[in-house]
N, CA, C and O atoms as CSV, one atom per row, in Angstrom:
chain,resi,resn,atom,element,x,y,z
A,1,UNK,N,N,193.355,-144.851,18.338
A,1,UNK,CA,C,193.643,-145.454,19.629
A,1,UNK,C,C,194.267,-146.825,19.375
A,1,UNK,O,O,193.921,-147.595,18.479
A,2,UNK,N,N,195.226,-147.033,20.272
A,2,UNK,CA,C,196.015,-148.395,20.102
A,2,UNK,C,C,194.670,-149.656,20.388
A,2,UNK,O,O,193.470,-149.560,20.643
A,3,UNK,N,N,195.496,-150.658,20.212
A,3,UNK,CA,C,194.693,-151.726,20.686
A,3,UNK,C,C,194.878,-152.003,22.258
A,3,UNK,O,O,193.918,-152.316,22.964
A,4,UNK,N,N,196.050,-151.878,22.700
A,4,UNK,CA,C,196.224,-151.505,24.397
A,4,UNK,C,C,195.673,-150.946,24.725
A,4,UNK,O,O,194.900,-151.291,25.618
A,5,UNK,N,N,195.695,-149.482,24.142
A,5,UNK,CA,C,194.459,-148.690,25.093
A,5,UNK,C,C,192.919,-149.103,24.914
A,5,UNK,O,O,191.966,-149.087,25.691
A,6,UNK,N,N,193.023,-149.368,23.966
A,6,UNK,CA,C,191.250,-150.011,23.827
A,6,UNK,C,C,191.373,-151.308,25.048
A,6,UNK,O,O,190.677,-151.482,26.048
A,7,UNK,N,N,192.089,-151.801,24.726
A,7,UNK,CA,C,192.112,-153.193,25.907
A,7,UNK,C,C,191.775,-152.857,27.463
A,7,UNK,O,O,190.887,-153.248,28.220
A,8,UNK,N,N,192.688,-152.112,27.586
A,8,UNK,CA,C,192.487,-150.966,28.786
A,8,UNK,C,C,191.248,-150.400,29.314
A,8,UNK,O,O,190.647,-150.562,30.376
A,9,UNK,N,N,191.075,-149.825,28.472
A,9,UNK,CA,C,189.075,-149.212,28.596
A,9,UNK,C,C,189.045,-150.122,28.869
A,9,UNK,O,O,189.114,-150.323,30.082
A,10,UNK,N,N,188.876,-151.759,27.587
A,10,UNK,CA,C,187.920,-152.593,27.728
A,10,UNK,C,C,187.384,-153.364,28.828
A,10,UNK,O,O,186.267,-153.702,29.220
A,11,UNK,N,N,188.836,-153.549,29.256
A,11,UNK,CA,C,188.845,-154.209,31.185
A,11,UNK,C,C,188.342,-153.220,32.178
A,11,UNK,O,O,187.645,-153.556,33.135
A,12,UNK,N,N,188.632,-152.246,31.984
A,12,UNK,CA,C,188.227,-151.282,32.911
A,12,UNK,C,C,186.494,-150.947,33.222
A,12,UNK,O,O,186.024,-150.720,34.337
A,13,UNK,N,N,185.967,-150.977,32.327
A,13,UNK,CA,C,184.467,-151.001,31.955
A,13,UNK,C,C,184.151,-152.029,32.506
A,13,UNK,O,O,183.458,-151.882,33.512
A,14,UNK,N,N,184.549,-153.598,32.054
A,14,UNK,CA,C,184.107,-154.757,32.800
A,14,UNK,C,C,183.770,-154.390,34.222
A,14,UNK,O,O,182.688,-154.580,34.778
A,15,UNK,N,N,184.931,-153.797,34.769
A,15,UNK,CA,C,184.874,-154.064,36.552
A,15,UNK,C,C,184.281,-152.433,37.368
A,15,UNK,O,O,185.044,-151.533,37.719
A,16,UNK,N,N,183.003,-152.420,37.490
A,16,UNK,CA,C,182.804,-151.165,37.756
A,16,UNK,C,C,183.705,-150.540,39.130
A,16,UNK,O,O,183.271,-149.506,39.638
A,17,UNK,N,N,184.283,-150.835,39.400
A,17,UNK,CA,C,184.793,-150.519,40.644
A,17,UNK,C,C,186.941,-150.284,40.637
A,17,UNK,O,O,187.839,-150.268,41.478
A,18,UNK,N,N,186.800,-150.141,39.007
A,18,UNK,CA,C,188.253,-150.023,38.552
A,18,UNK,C,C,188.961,-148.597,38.713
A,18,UNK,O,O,188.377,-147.602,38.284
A,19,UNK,N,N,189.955,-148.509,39.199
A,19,UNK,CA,C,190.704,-147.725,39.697
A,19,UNK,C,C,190.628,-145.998,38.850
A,19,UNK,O,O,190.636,-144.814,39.188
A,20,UNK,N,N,190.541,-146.979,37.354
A,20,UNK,CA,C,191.081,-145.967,36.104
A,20,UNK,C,C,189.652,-145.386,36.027
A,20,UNK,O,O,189.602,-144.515,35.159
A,21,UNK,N,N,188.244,-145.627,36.778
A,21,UNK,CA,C,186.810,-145.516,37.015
A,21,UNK,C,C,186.761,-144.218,37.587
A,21,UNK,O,O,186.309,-143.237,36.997
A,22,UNK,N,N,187.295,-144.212,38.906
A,22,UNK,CA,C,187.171,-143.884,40.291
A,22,UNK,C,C,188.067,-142.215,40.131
A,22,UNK,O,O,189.295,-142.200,40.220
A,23,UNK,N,N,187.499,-141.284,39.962
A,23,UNK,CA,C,187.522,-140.249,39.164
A,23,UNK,C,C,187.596,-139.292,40.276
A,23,UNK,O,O,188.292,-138.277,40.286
A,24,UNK,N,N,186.678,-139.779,41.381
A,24,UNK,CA,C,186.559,-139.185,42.413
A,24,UNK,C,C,187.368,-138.314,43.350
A,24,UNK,O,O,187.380,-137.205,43.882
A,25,UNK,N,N,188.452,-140.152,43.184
A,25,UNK,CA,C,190.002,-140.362,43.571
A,25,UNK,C,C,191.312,-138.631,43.473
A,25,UNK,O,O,192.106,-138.014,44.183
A,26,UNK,N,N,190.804,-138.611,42.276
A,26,UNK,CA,C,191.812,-137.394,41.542
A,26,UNK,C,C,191.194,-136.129,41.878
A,26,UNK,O,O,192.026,-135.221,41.848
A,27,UNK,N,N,189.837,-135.687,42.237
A,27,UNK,CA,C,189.423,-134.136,42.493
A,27,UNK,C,C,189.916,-133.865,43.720
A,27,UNK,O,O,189.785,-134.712,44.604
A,28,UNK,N,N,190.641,-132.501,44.008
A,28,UNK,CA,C,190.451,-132.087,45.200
A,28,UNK,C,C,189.380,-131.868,46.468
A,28,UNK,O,O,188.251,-131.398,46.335
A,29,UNK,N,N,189.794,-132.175,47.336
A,29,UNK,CA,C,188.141,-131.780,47.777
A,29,UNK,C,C,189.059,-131.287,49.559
A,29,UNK,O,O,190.172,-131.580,49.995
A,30,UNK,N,N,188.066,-130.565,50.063
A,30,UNK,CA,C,188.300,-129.860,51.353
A,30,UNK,C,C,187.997,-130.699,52.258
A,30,UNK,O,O,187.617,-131.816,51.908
A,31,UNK,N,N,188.091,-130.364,53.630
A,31,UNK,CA,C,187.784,-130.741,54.992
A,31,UNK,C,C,186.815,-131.235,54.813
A,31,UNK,O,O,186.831,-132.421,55.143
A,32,UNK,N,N,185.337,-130.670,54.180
A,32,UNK,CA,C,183.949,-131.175,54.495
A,32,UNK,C,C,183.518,-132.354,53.519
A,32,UNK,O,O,182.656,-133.224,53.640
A,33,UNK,N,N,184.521,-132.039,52.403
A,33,UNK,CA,C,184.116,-133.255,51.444
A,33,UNK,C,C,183.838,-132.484,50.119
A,33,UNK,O,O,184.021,-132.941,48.991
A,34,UNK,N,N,183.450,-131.462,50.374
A,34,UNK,CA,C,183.124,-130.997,48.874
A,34,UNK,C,C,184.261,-130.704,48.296
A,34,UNK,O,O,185.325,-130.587,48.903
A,35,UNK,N,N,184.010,-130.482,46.324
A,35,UNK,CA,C,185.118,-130.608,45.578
A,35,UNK,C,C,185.664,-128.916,45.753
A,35,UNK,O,O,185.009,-127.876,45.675
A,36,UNK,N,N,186.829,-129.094,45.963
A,36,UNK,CA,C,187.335,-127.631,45.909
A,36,UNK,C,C,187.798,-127.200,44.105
A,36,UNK,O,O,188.325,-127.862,43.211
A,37,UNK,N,N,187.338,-125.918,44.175
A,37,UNK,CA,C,187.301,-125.176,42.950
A,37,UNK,C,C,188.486,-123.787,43.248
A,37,UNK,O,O,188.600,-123.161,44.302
A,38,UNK,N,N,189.197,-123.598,42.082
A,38,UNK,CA,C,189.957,-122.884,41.922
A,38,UNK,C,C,189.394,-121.607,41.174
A,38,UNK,O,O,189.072,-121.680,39.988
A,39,UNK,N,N,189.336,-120.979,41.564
A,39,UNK,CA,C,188.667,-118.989,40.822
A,39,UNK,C,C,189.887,-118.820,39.295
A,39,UNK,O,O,191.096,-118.901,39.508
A,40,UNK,N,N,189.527,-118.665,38.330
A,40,UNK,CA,C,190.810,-118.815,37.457
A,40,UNK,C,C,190.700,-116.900,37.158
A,40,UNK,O,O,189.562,-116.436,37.082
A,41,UNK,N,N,191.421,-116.321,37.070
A,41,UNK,CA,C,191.605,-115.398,36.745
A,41,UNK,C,C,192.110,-114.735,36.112
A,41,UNK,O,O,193.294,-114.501,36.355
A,42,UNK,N,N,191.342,-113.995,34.786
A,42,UNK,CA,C,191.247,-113.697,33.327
A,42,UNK,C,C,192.294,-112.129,33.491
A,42,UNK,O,O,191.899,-111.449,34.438
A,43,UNK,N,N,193.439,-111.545,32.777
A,43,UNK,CA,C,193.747,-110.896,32.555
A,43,UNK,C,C,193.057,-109.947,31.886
A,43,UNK,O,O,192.771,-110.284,30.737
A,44,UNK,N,N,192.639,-108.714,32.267
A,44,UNK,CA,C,191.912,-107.399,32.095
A,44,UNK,C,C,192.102,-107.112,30.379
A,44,UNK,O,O,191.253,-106.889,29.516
A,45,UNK,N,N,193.426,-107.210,30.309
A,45,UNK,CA,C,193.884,-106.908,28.935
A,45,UNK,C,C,192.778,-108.105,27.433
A,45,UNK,O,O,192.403,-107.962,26.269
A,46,UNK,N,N,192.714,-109.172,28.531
A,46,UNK,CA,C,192.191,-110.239,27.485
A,46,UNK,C,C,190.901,-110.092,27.460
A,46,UNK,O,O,190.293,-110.969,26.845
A,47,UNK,N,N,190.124,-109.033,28.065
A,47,UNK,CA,C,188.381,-108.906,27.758
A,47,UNK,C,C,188.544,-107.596,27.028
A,47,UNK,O,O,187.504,-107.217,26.489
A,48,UNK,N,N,189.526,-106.860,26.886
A,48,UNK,CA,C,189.568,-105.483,26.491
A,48,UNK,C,C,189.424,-105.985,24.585
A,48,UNK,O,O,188.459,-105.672,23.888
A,49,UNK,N,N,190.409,-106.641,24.185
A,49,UNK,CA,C,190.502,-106.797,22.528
A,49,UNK,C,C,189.498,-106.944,21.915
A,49,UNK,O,O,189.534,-107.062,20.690
């Protein structure tokens, strides 16, 4: 890891309320608030081998 990016963390950690923190920010979430989840779906062929 660079020393920027360590710097980065490092400030970021200081301020609990930092952007690069707030994780929350980035999940999808629905109407009600909860996080919406995507069903991923496995090709038949790939449980067969």
């Amino acid at each position: 890891m660079t020393n920027l990016a360590q710097n980065l963390l490092d400030s970021a950690a200081k301020d609990e309320n930092h952007p690069a923190l707030r994780m929350d920010d980035a999940v999808p979430k629905g109407p009600t608030g909860k996080i919406l989840r995507r069903a991923v779906e496995v090709p038949q062929e790939v449980g067969q081998r």
